[in-house]
N, C-alpha and C positions, 0 to 999 in steps of 0.2 A: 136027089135032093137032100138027104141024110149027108152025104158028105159036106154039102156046102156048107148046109149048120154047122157042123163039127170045125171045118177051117174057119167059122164067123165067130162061132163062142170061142175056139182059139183066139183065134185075134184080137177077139173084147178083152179074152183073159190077159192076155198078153200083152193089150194099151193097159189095161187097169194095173198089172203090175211094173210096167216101164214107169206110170203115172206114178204109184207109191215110191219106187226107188228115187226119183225126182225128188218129188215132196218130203221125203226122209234128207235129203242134201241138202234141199233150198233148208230146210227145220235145220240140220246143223249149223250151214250157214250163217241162221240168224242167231241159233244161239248164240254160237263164237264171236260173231258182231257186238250183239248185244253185252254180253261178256268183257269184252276190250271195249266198250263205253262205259261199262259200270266202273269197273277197273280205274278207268280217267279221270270218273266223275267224284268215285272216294278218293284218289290221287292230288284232285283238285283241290276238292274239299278240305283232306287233311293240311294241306299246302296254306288255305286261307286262314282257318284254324290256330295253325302257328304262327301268319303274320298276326293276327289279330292279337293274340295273345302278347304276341313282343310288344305290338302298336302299347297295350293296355299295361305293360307293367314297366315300358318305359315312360307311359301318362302318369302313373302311381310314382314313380322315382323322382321325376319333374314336381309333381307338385309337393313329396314331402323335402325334398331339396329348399324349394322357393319356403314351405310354413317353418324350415328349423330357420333360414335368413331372416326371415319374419320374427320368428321369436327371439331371434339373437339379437338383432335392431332392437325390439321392445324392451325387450332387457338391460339396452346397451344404454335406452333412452332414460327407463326408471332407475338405474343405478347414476347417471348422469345427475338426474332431475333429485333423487334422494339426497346424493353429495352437496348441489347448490341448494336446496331445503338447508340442509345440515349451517352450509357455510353460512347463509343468512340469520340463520339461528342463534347461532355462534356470535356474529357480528352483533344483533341486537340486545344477543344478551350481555355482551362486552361493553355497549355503549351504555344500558341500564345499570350496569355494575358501576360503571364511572360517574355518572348522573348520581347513583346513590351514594356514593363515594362523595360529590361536593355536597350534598345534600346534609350530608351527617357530618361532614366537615364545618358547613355553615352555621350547623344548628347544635356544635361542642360548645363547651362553656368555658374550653379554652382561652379563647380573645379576651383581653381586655375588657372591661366594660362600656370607656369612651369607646373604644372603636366597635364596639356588636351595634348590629342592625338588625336584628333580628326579627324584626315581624315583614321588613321588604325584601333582606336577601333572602328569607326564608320562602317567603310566597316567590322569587325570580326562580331558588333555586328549583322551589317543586314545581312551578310553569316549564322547566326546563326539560325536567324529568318527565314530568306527563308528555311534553313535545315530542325526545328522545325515544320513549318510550313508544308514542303512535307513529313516529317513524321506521320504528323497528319491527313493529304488529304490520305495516304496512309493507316492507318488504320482505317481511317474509309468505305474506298473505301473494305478494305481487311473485315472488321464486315458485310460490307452491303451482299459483295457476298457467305459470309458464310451464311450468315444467311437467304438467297435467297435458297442456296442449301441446306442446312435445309429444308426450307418450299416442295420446289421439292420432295428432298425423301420422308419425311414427304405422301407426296399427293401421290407421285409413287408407294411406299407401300401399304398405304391404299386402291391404286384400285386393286392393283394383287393379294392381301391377299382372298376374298370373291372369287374369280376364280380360284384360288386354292386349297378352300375348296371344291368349287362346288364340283370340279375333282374327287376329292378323294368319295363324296358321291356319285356319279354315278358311280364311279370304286367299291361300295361296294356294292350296288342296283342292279350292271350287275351279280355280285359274287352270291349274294343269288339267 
């Protein structure tokens, strides 16, 4: 009876350590497995990582591209707008020079005596000048607010145009 025990606990011994050398391989196994998935999964990762990063610095490039177009437009618009300021300016001050100009002419003590009129041409001449005068307040009043609403669109456009590309790229991104 003593022998048999002896070949049982053998044999217990000897599954329990076939059993360990198993479980030691399948344990490598899964190391190594798991190992070559972490490996993929930081592989992946760094991989997304760098698209992202392109995606976001070529988003950054796009949009200070479109705000220098923008500001070049604005500028292109208030250096426009300034000039025709300028030119109406110019204009009305040319015609007030001339108006003053008959004005002091009318009212020289040059002329004759038969021929001075002096209290009609003088009152026609200064009706003229004041005329002259509010037509040239008026155009320039009228260049200035052109050329204000100019620069507005000018500026209103510029910000809706890049939010409206957006759209459309995320309506093609959602598509694919």
């Amino acid at each position: 009876m003593m022998g048999e025990e002896k070949s049982l606990l053998t044999r217990i011994g000897d599954a329990v350590e076939a059993a360990k050398d198993k479980a030691q391989e399948v344990g490598a196994s899964l190391v190594k497995t798991a190992g070559v998935a972490a490996s993929g999964a930081t592989r992946k990762a760094g991989k997304t990582r760098t698209l992202v990063e392109k995606k976001a610095r070529a988003a950054t490039a796009r949009v200070k591209r479109r705000a220098r177009a923008v500001e070049a437009d604005a500028k292109k618009g208030l250096g426009k707008a300034k000039r025709t300021v300028k030119r109406k300016v110019k204009a009305a001050a040319a015609g007030t020079r001339k108006v003053a100009g008959r004005v002091e002419r009318a009212m020289s003590p040059k002329k004759p005596a038969a021929k001075r009129r002096t209290g009609t041409a003088g009152k026609v001449a200064v009706r003229k000048a004041g005329s002259a005068l509010k037509k040239g307040v008026a155009k320039v009043k009228t260049a200035t607010r052109k050329a204000g609403a100019a620069v507005t669109r000018a500026a209103k456009g510029a910000v809706k145009k890049p939010a409206r590309k957006r759209a459309k790229s995320v309506a093609k991104k959602r598509r694919a």
